[in-house]
N, C-alpha and C positions, 0 to 999 in steps of 0.2 A: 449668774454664777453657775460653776460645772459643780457640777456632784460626783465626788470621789470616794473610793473605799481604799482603805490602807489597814493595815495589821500591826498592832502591839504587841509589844510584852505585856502580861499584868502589871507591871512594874511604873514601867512606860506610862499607862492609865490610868493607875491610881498615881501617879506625879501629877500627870498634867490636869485630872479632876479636882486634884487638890490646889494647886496654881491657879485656875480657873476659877475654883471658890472665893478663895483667897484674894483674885484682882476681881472679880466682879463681872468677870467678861464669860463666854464662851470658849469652850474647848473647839470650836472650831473657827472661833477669833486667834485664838492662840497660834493655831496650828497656821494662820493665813498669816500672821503675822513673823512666825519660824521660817517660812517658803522668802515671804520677803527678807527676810535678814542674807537666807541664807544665797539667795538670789541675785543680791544687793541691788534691789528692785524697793526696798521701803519704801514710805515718803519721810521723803528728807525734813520737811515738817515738823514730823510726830519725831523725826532722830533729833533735830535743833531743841528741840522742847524738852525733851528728858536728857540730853547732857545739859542745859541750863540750869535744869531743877538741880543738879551736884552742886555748881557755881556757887561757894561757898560753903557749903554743906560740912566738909574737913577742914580741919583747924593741922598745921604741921609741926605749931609751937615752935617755929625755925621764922625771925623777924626778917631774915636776908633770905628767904628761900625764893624769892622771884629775880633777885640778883644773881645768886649764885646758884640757880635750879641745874646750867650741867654737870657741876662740881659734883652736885649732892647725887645726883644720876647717875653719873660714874662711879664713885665710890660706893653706891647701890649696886650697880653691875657688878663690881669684885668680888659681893660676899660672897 
């Protein structure tokens, strides 16, 4: 790995120390992780894994909503 220095905000810092707390990772996981995103260099992998983990997760309480998912999409777009 290269070793880089970059510059924050205080703000900037104390977010992503807290984010980093909070998952359990590294502030310099995080940060390796933002380059990939922002890169779109991820692994596809780790991307297929965490939108699976949604797959199901939201309920829409709408029984035709996979029937009728453009209707309901469009009429989202109007408001």
């Amino acid at each position: 790995m290269k070793r880089v220095q970059i510059q924050l905000t205080e703000d900037q810092d104390a977010r992503l120390k807290r984010r980093a707390l909070a998952s359990g990772r590294s502030v310099s996981a995080l940060i390796r992780e933002a380059v990939d995103r922002l890169s779109g260099e991820g692994d596809r992998d780790d991307r297929v894994r965490r939108v699976m983990k949604l797959a199901g997760k939201y309920r829409s309480g709408m029984s035709d909503l996979a029937e009728n998912h453009d209707r309901y999409l469009a009429e989202a777009y109007r408001k």
